[in-house]
N, C-alpha and C positions, 0 to 999 in steps of 0.2 A: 228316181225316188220322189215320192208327194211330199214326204216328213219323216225327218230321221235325225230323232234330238242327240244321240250319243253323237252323231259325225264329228259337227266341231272338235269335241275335248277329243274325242282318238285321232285325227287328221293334227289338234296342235300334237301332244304325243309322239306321235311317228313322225312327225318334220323338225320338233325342238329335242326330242329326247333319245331318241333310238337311232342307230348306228345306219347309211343308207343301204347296206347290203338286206341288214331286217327289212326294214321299213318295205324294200321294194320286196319282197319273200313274200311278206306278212298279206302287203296288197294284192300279189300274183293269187294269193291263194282265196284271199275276200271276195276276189274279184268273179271267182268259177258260180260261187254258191251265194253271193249276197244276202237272200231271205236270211242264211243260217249264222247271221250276224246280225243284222238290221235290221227296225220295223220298217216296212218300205210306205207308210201311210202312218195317217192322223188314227185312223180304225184300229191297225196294226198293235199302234204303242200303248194304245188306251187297254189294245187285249191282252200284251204282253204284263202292264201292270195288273190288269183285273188278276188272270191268272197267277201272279205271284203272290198277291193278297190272298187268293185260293188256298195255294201250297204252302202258305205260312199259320192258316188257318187248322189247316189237317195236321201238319208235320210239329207245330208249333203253338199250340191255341190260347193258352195264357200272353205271352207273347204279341200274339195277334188281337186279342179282347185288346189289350192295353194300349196298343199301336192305334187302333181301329177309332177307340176312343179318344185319342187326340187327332185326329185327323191325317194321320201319317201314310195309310192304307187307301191314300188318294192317286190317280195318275202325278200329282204336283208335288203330292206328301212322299212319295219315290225318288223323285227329280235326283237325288246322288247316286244313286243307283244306277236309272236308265235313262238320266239323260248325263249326269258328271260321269260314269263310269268309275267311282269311288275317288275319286281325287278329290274330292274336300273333306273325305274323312279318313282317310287311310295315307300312311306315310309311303313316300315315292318310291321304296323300295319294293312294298307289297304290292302299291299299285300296275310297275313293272311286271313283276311276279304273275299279279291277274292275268294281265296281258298275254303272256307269254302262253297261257292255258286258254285264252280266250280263242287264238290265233286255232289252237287245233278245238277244241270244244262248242266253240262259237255261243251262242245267246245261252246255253245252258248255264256255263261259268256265272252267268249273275244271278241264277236265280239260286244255283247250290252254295255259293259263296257269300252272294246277301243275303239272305235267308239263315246261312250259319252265325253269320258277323252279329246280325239285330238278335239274334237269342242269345249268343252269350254277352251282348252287350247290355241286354236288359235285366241280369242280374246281378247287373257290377250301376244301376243307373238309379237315380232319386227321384221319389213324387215332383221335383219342380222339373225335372227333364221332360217331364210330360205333358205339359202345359200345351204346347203347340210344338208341332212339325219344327221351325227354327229352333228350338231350346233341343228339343231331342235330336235333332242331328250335331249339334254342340256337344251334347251327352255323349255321343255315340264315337266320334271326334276325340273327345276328352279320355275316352276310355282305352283308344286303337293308338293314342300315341304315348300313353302310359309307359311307364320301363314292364311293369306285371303282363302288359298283353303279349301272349306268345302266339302270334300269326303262326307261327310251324305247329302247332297244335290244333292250331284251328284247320289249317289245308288237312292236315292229318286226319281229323275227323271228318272233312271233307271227300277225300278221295282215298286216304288210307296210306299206309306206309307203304316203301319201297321191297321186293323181293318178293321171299313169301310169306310173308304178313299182307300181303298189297290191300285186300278189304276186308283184314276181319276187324280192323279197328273204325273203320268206314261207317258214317252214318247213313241210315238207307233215306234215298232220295231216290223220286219215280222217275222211270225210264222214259226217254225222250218221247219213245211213242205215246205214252199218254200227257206229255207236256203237250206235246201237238193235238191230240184229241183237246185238249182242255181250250189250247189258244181256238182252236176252231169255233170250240163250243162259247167262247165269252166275246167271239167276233157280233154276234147280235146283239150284245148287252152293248160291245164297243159301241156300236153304229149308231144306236138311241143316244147314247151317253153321249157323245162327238156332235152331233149335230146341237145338242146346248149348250158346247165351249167351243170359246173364239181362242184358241192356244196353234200358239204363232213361237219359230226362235226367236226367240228377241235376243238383242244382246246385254251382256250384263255390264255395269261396270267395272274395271281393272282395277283391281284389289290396290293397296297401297304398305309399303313399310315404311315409317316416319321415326324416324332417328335421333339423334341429338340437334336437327335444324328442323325447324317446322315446315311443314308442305304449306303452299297458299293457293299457287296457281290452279293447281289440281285435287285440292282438298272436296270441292262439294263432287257428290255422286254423280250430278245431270254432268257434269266437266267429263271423270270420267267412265260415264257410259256413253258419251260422245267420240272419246280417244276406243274404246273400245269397238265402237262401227268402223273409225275412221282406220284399226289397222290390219295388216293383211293376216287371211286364216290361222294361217301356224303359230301366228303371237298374240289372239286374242284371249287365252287362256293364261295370261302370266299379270304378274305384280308390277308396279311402278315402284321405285324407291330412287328419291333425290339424291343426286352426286351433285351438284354445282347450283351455290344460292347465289345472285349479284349482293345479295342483302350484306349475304356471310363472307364470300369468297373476295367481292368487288369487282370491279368490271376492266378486267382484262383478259385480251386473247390468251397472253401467256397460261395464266389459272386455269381459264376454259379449258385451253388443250390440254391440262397438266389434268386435270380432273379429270376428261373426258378420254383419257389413252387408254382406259381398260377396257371401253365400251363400244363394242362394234356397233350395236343399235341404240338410238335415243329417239328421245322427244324432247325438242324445245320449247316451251312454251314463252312469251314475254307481252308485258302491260304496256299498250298505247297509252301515252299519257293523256293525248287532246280527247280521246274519247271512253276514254277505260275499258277498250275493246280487249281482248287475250285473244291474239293469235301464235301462231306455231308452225311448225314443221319437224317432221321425224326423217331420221338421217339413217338410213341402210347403212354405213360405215362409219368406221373412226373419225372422227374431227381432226386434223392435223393440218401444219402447214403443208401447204402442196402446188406446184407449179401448175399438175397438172389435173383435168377435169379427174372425179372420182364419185364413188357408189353406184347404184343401180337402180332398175324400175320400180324399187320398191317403196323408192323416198316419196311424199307426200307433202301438199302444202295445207293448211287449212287454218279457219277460223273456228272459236270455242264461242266467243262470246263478244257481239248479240249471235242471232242465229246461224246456229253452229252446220260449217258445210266444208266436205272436205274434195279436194283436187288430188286424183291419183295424176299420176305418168302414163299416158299411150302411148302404147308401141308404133302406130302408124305414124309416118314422115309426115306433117301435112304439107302443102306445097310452098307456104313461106319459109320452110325450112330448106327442103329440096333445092330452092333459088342461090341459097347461099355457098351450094357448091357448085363453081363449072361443069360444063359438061352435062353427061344425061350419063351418071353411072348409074347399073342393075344392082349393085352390091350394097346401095346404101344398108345400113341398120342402126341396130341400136350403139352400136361402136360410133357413129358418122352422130347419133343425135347425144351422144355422152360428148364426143369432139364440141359441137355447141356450146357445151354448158349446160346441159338440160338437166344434167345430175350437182351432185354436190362439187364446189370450190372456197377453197379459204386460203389466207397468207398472211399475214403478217399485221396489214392492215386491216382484215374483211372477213365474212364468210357467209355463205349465200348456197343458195341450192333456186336451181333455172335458174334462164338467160331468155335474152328477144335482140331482135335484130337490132335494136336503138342502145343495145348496151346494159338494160337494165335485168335485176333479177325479180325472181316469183318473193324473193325475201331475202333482204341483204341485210347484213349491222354493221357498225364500221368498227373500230379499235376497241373504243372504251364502251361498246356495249350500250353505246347513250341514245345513236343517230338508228334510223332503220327507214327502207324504204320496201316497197312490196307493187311489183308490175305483171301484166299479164305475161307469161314464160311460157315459150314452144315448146308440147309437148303436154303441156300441164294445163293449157286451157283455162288458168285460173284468172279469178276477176283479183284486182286489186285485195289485199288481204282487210287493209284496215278502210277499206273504201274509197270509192274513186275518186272521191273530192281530197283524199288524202294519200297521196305518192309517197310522200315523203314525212318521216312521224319521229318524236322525240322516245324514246325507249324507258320505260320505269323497271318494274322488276323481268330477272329473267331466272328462269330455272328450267334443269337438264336435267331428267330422269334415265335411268340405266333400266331392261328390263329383266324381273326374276323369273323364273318357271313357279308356277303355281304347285304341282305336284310335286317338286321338292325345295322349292327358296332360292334354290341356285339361279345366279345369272345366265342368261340364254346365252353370250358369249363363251361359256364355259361347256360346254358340247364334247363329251366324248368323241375323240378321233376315232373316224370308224378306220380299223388298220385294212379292209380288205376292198377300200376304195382305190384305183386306178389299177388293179390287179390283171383288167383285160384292155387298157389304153392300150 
């Protein structure tokens, strides 16, 4: 694929939200037909929007004047559409629901489903919703999460009730064959229009929930649209919200862990004092005491500020690690570089995530949350966090963020057990 803005948010989706038996179904089946899901190109997505501005023109024309006129009937003015897959306007239940029609229906579902959602939304919606594209996605937001909006009325007239009613309640929508004649025919408008925009995924910042403690570390946006690059696919579509302030809480391990036991995945962030640099590390696992090495390749070290660069974990041994075990075993892995340290460790005194041959870690803190030190860690390849002339740093504030799922609120630790997992172990 050239560009294919929906991926992200359906890839978080199916890795935070959906059960793995779906998940792998759902792919076996995207995997046959991919066009019949995804624009596979920049040309693609520009024709998929032109065309739906088409069909909302025909099918919908008041509607469409009024759209058209704030700017909403743009590739950019879509963006919840085809490239969020409705997750910033519709609650996680319907969004699920889409899905589940998407998996057999493929690229249709958005355009018979958005196209029904913007017309009855735009007579429940106010002259100031109209202002621009953000206001009327707010509007449209505002109206889908209402207690009055009846989503089962809307599918209803979407595809019609069950039995034998199935489509006489059905509003008519054209048949795929001429969606495809259409997308054909707006692939030349694509081509012209495409070659005057520079539309790239960027990534977005990680939304925030701010509670009865104020956020600091991670309050400005550049912070988190940097935590955003910095974490892996499946959780760049969720929220941050603070569990543990040093401010609030004080600086102890005891607290830390007490706060942080509900939380399989975080982000630390904490203030250099000598140079008010904010760096961090995100922990793939619960924070606990523990004897022994824990988490996985998913943890990371990085800096926010000054410029902001993040160290994932390599799977490849390099060979100063390799030395540290006798012998010439074939078996090394990522078990033999977790033995290291290369993943997360804490205890009583400490907690740190990497290790290097001299003893030190990628990022260590000691009791009271005060001392910190940060060294280049096997595996992690990272330069010094708070910079080389600085090993060793006094600690100011620290705070530990838990993450939500964006398309429903809920914490990403809280995942449906899929029951028909280990069913052929």
């Amino acid at each position: 694929m050239e560009f294919c803005p929906l991926l992200p948010d359906l890839t978080g989706i199916y890795l935070s939200v959906m059960t793995e038996s779906y998940a792998y179904a759902s792919i076996r089946e995207m995997s046959n037909t991919a066009d019949h899901y995804f624009p596979m190109s920049k040309v693609e997505h520009f024709s998929w929007c032109k065309t739906f501005a088409d069909i909302m023109g025909r099918l919908y024309p008041q509607t469409a004047t009024v759209m058209s006129k704030s700017g909403i009937m743009t590739p950019s003015g879509l963006d919840p559409i085809f490239r969020r897959f409705f997750i910033t306007i519709l609650p996680r239940e319907h969004v699920l629901r889409i899905v589940d029609i998407y998996v057999v229906e493929g690229y249709k579902t958005l355009f018979r489903i958005g196209s029904l959602i913007l017309c009855l939304s735009h007579h429940f919606m106010t002259p100031e919703d109209f202002k621009d594209p953000d206001n009327f996605w707010k509007g449209v937001r505002r109206i889908t999460h209402s207690e009055k909006f009846n989503f089962e009325a809307c599918m209803k007239q979407a595809y019609g009730s069950s039995g034998r009613k199935r489509y006489r309640s059905r509003r008519s929508f054209p048949r795929r064959r001429f969606i495809n004649k259409l997308l054909a025919y707006n692939e030349k408008w694509a081509e012209e229009f495409s070659s005057d925009q520079y539309l790239t995924l960027t990534a977005r910042p990680l939304g925030f929930v701010e509670g009865d403690i104020p956020i600091v570390l991670a309050k400005k946006s550049s912070t988190r649209l940097s935590l955003a690059n910095f974490l892996p696919t499946s959780l760049k579509s969720t929220k941050i919200e603070l569990i543990f302030s040093s401010n609030t809480h004080g600086k102890t391990l005891r607290t830390f862990y007490s706060r942080c036991s509900r939380a399989k995945k975080t982000i630390l962030l904490l203030q250099v004092l000598q140079t008010n640099a904010t760096i961090g590390m995100f922990a793939s696992d619960t924070w606990h005491s523990c004897r022994n090495v824990y988490g996985d390749g998913e943890c990371s070290l990085f800096r926010l500020f000054p410029d902001p660069c993040c160290y994932h974990w390599q799977h490849e041994l390099s060979d100063s690690a390799k030395n540290m075990f006798d012998g010439d075993d074939p078996n090394l892995n990522i078990k033999s570089e977790a033995a290291l340290g290369q993943f997360m460790m804490s205890g009583d005194s400490f907690i740190s995530i990497g290790n290097n041959q001299q003893g030190s870690s990628g990022l260590w803190l000691n009791e009271d949350l005060s001392k910190g030190s940060s060294a280049k860690a096997l595996g992690f390849n990272n330069e010094p966090l708070a910079g080389s002339h600085l090993l060793e740093f006094d600690v100011g504030l620290v705070e530990v963020y838990h993450l939500l799922r964006e398309v429903d609120g809920k914490a990403i630790d809280g995942c449906e057990e899929d029951i028909w997992k280990g069913m052929f172990d």
